[in-house]
C-alpha positions in Angstrom: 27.7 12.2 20.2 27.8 8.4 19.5 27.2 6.1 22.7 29.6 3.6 23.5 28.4 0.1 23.5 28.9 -2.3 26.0 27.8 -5.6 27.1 24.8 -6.1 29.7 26.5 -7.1 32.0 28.5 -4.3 31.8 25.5 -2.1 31.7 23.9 -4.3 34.8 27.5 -3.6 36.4 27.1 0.3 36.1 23.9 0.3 36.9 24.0 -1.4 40.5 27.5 1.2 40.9 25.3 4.1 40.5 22.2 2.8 42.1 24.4 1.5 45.3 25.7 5.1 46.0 22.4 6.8 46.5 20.8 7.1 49.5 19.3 4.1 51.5 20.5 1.7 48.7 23.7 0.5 49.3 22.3 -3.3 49.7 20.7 -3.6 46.5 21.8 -7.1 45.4 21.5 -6.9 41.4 19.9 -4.8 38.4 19.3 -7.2 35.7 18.3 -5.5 31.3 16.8 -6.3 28.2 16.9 -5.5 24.7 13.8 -3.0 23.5 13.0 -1.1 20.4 14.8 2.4 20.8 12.1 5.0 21.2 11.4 8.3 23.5 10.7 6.3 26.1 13.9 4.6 26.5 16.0 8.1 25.5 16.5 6.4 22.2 18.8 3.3 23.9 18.4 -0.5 23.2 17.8 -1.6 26.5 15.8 -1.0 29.6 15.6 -2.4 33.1 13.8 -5.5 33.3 14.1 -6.5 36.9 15.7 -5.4 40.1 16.6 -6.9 43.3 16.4 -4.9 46.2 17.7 -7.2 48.7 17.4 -5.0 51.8 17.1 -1.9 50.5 14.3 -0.2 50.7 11.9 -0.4 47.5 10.5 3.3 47.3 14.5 4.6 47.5 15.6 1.8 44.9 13.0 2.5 42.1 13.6 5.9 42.1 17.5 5.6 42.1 17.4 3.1 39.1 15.3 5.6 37.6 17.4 8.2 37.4 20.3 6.0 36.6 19.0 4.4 33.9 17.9 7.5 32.3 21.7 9.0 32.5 23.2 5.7 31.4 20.8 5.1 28.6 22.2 8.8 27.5 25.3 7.7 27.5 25.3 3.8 26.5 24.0 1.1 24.5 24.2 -2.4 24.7 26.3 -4.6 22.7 23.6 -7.1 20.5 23.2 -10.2 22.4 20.8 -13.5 21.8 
């Protein structure tokens, strides 16, 4: 099944959606991408996390939220080329 492509900000957008649901994360204050070479590591995608601000939240409950959103997301979407 072909992913849909979307801009990163879009992306960023879903991300901080997903990651802002979980579990002591709700305060997260931004996920931001960047391009990368599709490979295993990355589920095949063109983009991976490349920061995160956790605001308030706490750190251990973030990195492991944006973990498993990114690897659904990157399942599902790639990111419109950008400069």
């Amino acid at each position: 099944m072909p992913r849909a492509l979307k801009s990163a900000e879009e992306i960023e957008a879903l991300l901080l959606e997903d990651v802002r649901q979980q579990r002591h994360c709700d305060k997260v204050e931004g996920i931001r991408i960047r391009r990368c070479p599709p490979d295993e590591d990355n589920n095949r995608a063109n983009w991976t996390v490349a920061s995160v601000d956790c605001g308030q939240a706490s750190r251990e409950f973030t990195s492991a939220a944006v973990v498993i959103a990114m690897d659904r997301l990157q399942r599902e979407v790639d990111a419109i080329p950008w400069e």
